[in-house]
N, C-alpha and C positions, 0 to 999 in steps of 0.2 A: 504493500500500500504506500511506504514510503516513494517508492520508486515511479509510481504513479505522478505523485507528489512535485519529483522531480522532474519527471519528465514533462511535465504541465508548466513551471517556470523555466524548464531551459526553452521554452515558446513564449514567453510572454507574461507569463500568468503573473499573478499577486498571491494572495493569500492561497487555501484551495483546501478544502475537504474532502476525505475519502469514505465511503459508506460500505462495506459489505456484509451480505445478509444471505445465511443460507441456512435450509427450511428442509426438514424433515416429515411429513405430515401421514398420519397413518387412520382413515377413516372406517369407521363398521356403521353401518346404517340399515335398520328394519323401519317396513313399513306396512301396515294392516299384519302387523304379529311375523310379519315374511322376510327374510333377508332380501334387503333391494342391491348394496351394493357394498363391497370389501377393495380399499382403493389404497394407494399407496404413492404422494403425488412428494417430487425435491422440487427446490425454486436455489438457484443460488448467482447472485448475479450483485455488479458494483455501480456504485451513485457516484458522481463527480462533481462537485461545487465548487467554482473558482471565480475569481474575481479578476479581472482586469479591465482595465483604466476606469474603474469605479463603477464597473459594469458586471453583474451576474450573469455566470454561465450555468449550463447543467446539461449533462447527459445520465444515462444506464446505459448498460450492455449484460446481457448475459452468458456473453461469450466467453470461455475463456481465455480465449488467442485474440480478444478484441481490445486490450488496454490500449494500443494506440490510437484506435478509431476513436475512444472514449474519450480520450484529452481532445484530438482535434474537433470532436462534434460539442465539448462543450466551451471550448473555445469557439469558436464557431457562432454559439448562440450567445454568447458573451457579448457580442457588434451589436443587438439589438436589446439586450435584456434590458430589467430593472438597475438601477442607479441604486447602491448600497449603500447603506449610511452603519455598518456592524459589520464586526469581524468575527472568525471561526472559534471553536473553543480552545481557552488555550490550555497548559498541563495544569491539573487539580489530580487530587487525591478524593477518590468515591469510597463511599461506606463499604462493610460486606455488608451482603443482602442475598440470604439463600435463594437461588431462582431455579435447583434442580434437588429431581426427587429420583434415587435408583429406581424405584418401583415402578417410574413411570415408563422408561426406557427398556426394563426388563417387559414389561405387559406385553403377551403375547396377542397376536389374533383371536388365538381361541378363548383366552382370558376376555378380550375385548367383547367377542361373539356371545357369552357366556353372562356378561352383565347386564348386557341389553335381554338376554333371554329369560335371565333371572326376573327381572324388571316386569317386562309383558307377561310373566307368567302369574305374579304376583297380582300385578292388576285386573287380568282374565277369570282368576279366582272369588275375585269381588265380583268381576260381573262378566260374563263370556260374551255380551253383544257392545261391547265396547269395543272400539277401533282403535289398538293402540300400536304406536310406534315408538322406538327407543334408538341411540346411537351412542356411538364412543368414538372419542378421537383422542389424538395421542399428536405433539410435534414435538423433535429436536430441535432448538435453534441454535445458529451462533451468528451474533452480533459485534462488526468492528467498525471503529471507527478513529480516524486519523487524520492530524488537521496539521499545516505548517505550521503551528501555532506550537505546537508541541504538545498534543493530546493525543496519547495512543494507547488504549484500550480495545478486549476480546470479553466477551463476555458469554455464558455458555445458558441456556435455557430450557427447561423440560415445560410443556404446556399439556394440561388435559380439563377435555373437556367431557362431559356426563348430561344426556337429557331422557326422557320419560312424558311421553304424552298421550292421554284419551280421551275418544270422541265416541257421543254418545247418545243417540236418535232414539227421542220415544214420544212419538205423538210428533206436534210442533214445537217438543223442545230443543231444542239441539245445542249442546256441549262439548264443549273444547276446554279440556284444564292441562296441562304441564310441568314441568321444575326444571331449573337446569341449573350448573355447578360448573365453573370453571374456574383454576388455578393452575400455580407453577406445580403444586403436589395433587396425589391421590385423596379422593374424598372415601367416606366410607363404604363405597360399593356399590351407591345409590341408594341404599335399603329407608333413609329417610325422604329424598326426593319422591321416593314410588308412592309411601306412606302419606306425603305431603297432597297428591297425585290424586288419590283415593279418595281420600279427606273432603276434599275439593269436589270431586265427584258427587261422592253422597249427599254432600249440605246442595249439589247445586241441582238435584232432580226434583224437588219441588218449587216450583215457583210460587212467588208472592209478590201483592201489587205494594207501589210504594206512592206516597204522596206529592208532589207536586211543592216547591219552594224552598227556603231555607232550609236546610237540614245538617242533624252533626253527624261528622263523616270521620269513618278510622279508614285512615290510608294504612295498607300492610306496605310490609321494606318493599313490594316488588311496585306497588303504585307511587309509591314516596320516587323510587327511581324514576317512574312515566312522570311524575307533575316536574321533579328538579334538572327536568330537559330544559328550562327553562331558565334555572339560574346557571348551566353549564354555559349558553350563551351572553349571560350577564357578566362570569366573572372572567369569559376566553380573552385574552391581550389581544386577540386581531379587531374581536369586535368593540373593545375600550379605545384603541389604536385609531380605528374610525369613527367614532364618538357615535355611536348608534346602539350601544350600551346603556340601560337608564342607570346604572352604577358609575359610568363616568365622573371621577372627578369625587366620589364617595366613600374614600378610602377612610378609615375612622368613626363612619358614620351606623346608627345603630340600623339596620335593616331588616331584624328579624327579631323577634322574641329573643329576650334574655337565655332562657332555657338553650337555644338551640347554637351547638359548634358544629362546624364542620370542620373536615381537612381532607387535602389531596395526599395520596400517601404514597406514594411513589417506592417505598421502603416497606410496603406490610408484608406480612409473612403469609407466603404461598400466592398474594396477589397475578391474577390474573397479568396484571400490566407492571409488575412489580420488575425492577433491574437495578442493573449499577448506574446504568447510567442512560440520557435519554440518546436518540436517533443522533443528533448534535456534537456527543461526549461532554455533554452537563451532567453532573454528581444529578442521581434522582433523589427527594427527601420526601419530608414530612412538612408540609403546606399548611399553616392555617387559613382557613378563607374567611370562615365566620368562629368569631371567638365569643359567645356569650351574646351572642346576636349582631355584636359588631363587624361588619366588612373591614379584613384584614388586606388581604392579597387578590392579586388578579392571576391565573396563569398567564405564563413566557415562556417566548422561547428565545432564540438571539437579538431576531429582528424585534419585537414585539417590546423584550425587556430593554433595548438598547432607545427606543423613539418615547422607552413612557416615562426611560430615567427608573426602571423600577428594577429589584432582584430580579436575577434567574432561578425560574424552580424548577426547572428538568421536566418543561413539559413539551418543547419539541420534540415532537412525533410524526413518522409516516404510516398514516395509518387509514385505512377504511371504515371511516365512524361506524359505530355499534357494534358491527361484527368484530370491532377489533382487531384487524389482521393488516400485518406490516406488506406495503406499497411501496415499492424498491422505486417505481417513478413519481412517487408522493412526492412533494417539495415540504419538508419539516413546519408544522406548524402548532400553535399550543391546544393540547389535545390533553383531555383528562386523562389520567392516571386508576386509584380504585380510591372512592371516596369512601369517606368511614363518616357517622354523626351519632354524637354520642347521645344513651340513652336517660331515660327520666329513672324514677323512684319506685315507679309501680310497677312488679308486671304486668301484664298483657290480660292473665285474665281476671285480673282486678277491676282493671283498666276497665273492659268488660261488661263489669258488673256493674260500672258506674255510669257507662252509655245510657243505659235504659233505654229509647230509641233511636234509630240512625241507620242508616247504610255504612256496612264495611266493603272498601274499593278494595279491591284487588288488582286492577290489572284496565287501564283506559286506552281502546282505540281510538286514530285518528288525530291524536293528540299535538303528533304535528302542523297539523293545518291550523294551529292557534298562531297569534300572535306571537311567536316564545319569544324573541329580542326583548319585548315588552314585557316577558314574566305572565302574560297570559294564556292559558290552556283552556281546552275544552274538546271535547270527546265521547264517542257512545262508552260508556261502561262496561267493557268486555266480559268480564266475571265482577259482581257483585252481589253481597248477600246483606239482607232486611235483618235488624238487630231490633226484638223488641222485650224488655224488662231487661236488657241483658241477654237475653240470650239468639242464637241463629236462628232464624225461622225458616230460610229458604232463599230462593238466588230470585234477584230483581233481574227484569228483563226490558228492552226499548229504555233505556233508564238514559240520559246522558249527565253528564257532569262539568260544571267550568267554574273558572274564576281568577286571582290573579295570583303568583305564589308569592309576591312582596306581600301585599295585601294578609293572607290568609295565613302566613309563616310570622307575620310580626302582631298581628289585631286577633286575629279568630284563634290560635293554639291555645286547646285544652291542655293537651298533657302528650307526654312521649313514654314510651313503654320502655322498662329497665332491661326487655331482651334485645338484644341488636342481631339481627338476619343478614346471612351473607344475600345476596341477588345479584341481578344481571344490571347490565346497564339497556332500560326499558325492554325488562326479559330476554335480550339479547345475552350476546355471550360479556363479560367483566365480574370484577370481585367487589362490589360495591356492600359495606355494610349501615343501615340502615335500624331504627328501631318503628314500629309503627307509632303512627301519628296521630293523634284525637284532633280534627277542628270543627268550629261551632258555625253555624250560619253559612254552609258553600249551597251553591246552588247546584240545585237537583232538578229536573224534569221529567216527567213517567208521562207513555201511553196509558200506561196501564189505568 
């Protein structure tokens, strides 16, 4: 990669980055209870960023006899790029941060084959006319990157992923429930996702009508992730960078209920998106965003951190929103990490007990056709269930839901539950943990 490097400035160059990423990726997938497909796919190829005469270049190749096409193609695009106002990263020193698991690398096909089977059997046992599907995936990665600057770092990766899903036709009801588990380590098997799965099933074969207007709503961790799509574009450095952010300019300022911290965590153990370091070679950490309701930090990446005057937190990333999957001709930008928010005092079924009426959201479609820059969502209700004295009565149907999450995370929070749920980022694949959320007055609308 050095030699890259050099070879890029004995042409002309200035600064110049080198990226390579290569991908191991091992997939088992069922579907209707059937194996659909057992796949086995490598990706291994280099990123080039260079700068000259104050002008951004970039190429890939995947070749491996191509590194001289790769300097002259991103020299090349250099004559017309962006105008750079920041430079590459220079040498630091990154944390350790566990990012591989043996177990992961050792898992066989048949092991793989074997969990998914486990899974659909479990759920077919509860009810044999249910339509279920299961998969497992498995990637090795290795991550480098090297900059003129003097930053040169290998970083090595195991990634697994676990899902569990049933569909389930009776009458004109029709159901769809899931779980899914993804980190740097093995989870348990799945034997709680399946559990989780079932669960969800059961509460959700009776329907029940719900009323129309204000109503108090428990967001579980996996709807907490669907509504805080909204403040991922609040606190992203590109969108602050172009003032189109309503956090602009709010840094200090109280945004959310006292009760409620977050943090980007670039450093948690087993994290999905967890490394040493990001896309960039910036040290990854531990980010506070919101401290006790107050707006701390925005994420950055070089550009972003260098035009706002602000730290770098290691969130230049290339990456494919939600699926999460590294984009070898991604151009690095600030991209969440796994966020954590911490929980309240009660558990969950206390918590509960104290609802007495309400809708518990589990999981909102559509969500992005809201406003999100704005912090405003709105969406059909994909799984929700009617809470009444405290207890589940049944799953609301045609039901939508909106409102705004400044609004409802600073004014309307009941209470936060003392268990914190790993989940996805908007049921996708990420390590995101969450506690469920009490709030009072969101707006509700039913056919029903």
């Amino acid at each position: 990669m050095r030699e890259i490097i050099e070879k890029a400035q004995a042409k002309g160059a200035g600064q110049c980055e080198v990226f390579y990423f290569s991908s191991l990726n091992t997939e088992v997938e069922y579907e209707a209870s059937k194996l659909k497909n057992v796949a086995n796919n490598e990706q291994t190829g280099y990123a080039l960023r260079l700068i000259k005469d104050g002008r951004l270049g970039f190429a890939t190749t995947t070749k491996a006899g191509g590194l001289d096409r790769l300097v002259d193609d991103a020299l090349a695009t250099a004559a017309s790029g962006d105008t750079v106002d920041y430079g590459f990263a220079p040498r630091s020193d990154v944390r350790e941060v566990p990012t591989i698991d043996p177990s992961v690398t050792e898992l066989s096909i048949e092991d793989m084959m074997k969990r998914s089977e486990d899974a659909i059997a479990k759920v077919l046992d509860y009810e044999s006319e249910i339509n279920a599907s299961s998969g497992t995936n498995r990637k090795q990665q290795t991550v480098s990157v090297c900059t003129s600057e003097g930053f040169e770092g290998t970083q090595e990766r195991t990634l697994y992923q676990f899902y569990i899903t049933g569909s389930l036709i009776e009458g004109d009801n029709m159901l769809d429930c899931g779980s899914v588990y993804s980190g740097t380590a093995m989870d348990d098997g799945g034997d709680a996702l399946t559990d989780k799965t079932i669960e969800d099933i059961r509460n959700g074969r009776t329907n029940v009508s719900v009323s129309t207007g204000p109503t108090t709503v428990i967001l579980t961790p996996r709807a907490v992730s669907d509504v805080l799509l909204t403040l991922i574009y609040g606190v992203n450095g590109s969108m602050v960078d172009r003032k189109v952010s309503p956090l602009t300019g709010r840094i200090g300022e109280t945004i959310f209920d006292e009760r409620i911290s977050l943090f980007d965590d670039g450093s948690m153990e087993t994290g999905y998106s967890s490394a040493l370091f990001d896309d960039e070679g910036v040290p990854m950490q531990r980010t506070p965003i919101i401290e006790n309701g107050v707006l701390r930090s925005f994420l950055t990446d070089l550009r972003t951190g260098t035009r706002l005057d602000m730290p770098l937190t290691g969130n230049g990333l290339k990456l494919k929103r939600l699926v999460q999957t590294k984009e070898l001709g991604q151009m690095p930008s600030p991209e969440v990490t796994n966020w954590r928010m911490a929980g309240g005092e009660k558990p969950f079924a206390e918590l509960l007990s104290e609802v007495g009426d309400g809708v518990m959201v589990d999981s909102v479609m559509g969500i992005m056709m809201g406003n999100l820059v704005a912090g405003d969502f709105s969406g059909n209700v994909e799984y929700g269930l009617k809470v009444e004295d405290g207890e589940i009565k049944g799953r609301v149907k045609d039901t939508m839901i909106a409102g705004n999450v400044y609004k409802l995370f600073k004014d309307d929070l009941v209470a936060l539950s003392k268990e914190v749920v790993r989940t996805g980022l908007m049921g996708f694949i990420g390590s995101h943990e969450y506690p469920y959320v009490v709030l009072s007055d969101v707006s509700i609308s039913s056919k029903s």
